[in-house]
N, C-alpha and C positions, 0 to 999 in steps of 0.2 A: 097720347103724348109720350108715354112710358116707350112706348116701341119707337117712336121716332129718335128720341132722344137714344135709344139700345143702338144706334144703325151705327156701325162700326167708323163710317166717312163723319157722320154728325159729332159724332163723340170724339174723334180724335182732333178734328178742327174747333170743336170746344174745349177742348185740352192748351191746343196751341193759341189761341185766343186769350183763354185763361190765364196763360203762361206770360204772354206779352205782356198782356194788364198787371200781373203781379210786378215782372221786371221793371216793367214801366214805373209803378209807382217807386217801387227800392232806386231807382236812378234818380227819380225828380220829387226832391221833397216837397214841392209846392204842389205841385201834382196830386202829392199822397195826399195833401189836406182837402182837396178841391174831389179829389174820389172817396175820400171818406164820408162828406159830406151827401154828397151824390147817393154813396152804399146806405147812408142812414135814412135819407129822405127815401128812397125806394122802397124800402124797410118799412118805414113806416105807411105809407100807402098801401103794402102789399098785404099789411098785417089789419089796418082798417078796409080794404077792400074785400077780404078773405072774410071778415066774421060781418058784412053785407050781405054778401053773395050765397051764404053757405042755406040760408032758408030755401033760396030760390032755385039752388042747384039740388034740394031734397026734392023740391016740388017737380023738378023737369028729367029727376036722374032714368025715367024710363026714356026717353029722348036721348038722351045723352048715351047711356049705352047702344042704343040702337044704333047713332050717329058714329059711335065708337066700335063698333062693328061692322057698317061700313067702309068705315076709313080704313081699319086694320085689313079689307080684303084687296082697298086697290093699294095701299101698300106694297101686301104679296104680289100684286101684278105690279107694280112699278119696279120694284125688287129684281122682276124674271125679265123687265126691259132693260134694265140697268144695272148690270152685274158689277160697279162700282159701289155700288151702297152698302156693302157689308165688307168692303174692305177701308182700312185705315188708311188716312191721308199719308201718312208717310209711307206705305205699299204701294199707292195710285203715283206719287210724285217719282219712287222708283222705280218702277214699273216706265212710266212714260219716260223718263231721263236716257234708260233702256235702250229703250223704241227708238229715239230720235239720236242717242249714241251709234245704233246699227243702222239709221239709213242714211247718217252723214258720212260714215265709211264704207256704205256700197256705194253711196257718191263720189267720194275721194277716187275709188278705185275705180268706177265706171269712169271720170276723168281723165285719170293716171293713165289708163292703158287707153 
């Protein structure tokens, strides 16, 4: 989970995510009581599901890092097919704006002339 959540694309679309939801609530006060709500029930679920789970996750954690060793390898391979994932969303959207700025003006000009 640590590594997924590290991946440069993940992390910056959780950024802007974040950012909306904050703006969002400062804009709509009714909003903010209807997500604070939401933030606490979460909260608390999360907090009585964590001290559930946490025997069960002692008794499986050789599974679990195994399983967690797997995933961290096809990551690296998804990683080496996907040369976007370690880059930040705001790179990949300039990047591509780029791209699609230079082949609408080799279009223009392939027209023009």
């Amino acid at each position: 989970v640590k590594e997924v959540a590290s991946l440069s694309l993940l992390s910056s679309a959780c950024d802007v995510v974040s950012a909306a939801y904050a703006s969002t609530k400062e804009s709509h006060p009714y909003l903010r009581s209807v997500c604070a709500a939401a933030e606490k029930g979460v909260q608390s679920v999360s907090e009585a599901t964590a001290s559930c789970v946490q025997p069960v996750l002692a008794t499986l954690e050789p599974h679990v890092a195994a399983a967690s060793e797997y995933a961290s390898k096809g990551l690296d391979k998804l990683g080496e097919k996907l040369p976007l994932l370690p880059k930040p969303v705001e790179q990949i959207l300039s990047d591509t704006k780029e791209l699609v700025t230079s082949r609408v003006a080799e279009v223009k000009e392939a027209v023009s002339s």
